[in-house]
LORO-186411 format. One record per residue (C-alpha): x, z, y. Coordinates in steps of 0.1 Angstrom, whole numbers, plus 5000, padded with zeros to 4 digits. Each point is the difference from the previous one (the first is absolute). Layout:
residues N
XZY;...
END
This chain:
residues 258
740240717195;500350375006;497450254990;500750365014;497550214978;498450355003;502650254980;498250014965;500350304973;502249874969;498550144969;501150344992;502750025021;500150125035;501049755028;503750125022;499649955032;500149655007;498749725024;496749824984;500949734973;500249645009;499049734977;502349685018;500449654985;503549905005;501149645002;502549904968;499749614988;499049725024;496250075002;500450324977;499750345006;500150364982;497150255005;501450355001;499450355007;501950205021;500350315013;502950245010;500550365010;500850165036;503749924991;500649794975;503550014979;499349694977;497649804987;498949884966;498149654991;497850124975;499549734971;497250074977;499749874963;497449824985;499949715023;500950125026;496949935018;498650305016;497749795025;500350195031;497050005023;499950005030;499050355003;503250044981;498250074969;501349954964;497450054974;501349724972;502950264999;499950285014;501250244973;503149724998;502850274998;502149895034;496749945019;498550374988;503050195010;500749865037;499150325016;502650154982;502649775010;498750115038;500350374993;503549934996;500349825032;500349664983;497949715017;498049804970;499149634999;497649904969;501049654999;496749744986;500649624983;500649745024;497049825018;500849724979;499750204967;496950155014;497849924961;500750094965;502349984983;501950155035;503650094991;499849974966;503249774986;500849975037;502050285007;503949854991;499049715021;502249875038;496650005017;499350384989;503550135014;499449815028;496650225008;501850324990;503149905028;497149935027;498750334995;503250194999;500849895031;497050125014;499950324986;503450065011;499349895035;496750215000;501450304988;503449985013;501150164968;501549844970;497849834973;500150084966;498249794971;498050234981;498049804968;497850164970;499449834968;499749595004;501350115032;502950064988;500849684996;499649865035;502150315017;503049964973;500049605015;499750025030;502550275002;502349784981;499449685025;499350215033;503350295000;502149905027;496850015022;500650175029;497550324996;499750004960;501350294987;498950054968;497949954966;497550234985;498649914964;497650224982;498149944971;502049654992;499549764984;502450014973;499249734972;497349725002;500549644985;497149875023;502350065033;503950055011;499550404991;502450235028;503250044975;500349624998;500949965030;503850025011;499150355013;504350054999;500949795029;497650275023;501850175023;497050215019;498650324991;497950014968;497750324987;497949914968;497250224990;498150044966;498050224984;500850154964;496949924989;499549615010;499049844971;498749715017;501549714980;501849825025;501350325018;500550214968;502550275005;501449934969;501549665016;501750165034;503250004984;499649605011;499850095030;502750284999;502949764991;499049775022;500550205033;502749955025;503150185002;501950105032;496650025022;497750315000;497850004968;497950214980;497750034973;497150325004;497750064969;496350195005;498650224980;497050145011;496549885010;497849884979;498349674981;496949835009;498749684985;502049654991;503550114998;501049715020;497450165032;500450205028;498850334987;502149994968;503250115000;501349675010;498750105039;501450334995;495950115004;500650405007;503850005009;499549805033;501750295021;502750034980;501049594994;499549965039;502450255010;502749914981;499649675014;499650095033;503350244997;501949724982;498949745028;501350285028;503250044984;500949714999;
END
């Protein structure tokens, strides 16, 4: 199903020019498919699946509305992505995760790549730009593993980790996995401040030492912004609340670089 949607305003920050989002359920498993919601500028240059945390169950409406989680990081910031002239696809759980608990202790599993592939290949052929996995948080987690099981995919160019999950004994945390056998384009991004206590930015050493070598990599650290709430939200400083701007060009630049 494809929804083409009236262009909406995206919080604070002004819409690019852009054609009208599209919320678009694409096929994945037999009987299976993946709500997103896509839109892309005049000419787009790439374009970034957008994994939230939490669950990662935004429940997109029809109307392309995200009201569970709309302050989600990734989904907050799309128009900024735009403004850069990259084309933005806020990827949902599957229609076959479609209830609590969603994504949660679901996001390592064959079944969970095999989504994330479906919609790459959309997103690639929709955009006609290269895809780029860009996760926040528990989203972390499924962007670092599908990147792992995906590169070599024609159109996947790259992974984009912010706020990662660094250290948790209740899941397969981002510097367990064999993160040194990637050979794509990796940016992480962390705030100073992050005291949430599976992201903590006393632990990204972990995730330091575990990053490739011979590919393009790099590690950016925040500073600004400011702290809202549960450190582990979207308005502390574990969704970089105030220094939105700032984190999403640097990604953008890094993603155009490269």
């Amino acid at each position: 199903m494809v929804l083409a949607l009236a262009a909406l305003a995206e919080g604070p920050f002004a819409l690019a020019q852009a054609a009208p989002p599209q919320v678009v359920d694409v096929p994945s498993r037999p009987g299976v498919s993946v709500r997103v919601l896509a839109q892309q500028p005049a000419q787009p240059r790439a374009v970034v699946l957008l994994l939230p945390g939490g669950d990662g169950a935004p429940r997109i409406a029809d109307d392309g509305s995200v009201g569970r989680m709309a302050n989600n990081f990734v989904i907050r910031t799309r128009a900024l992505y735009l403004a850069q002239g990259i084309a933005t696809v806020v990827v949902d759980a599957p229609s076959d995760h479609g209830r609590p608990p969603y994504l949660a202790g679901w996001r390592h599993s064959p079944e969970h790549v095999a989504d994330l592939a479906a919609v790459l290949r959309w997103a690639g052929q929709w955009a006609h730009a290269p895809a780029w996995l860009v996760g926040t948080s528990r989203g972390t987690e499924s962007a670092a593993e599908a990147a792992l099981r995906l590169q070599g995919m024609p159109g996947l160019a790259g992974l984009v980790l912010t706020s990662t999950i660094l250290d948790d004994p209740r899941t397969t945390a981002v510097p367990e996995l064999p993160l040194d056998t990637l050979r794509l384009p990796v940016l992480a991004v962390h705030h100073a401040r992050d005291t949430c206590r599976v992201s903590a930015y006393a632990d990204l050493p972990r995730l330091i030492v575990r990053l490739p070598t011979g590919v393009p990599g790099q590690v950016r650290v925040v500073q600004g912004g400011t702290s809202t709430g549960d450190a582990c939200r979207a308005m502390a400083w574990h969704g970089f609340n105030g220094a939105e701007p700032e984190v999403v060009r640097e990604i953008a630049a890094w993603i155009l670089a490269h």
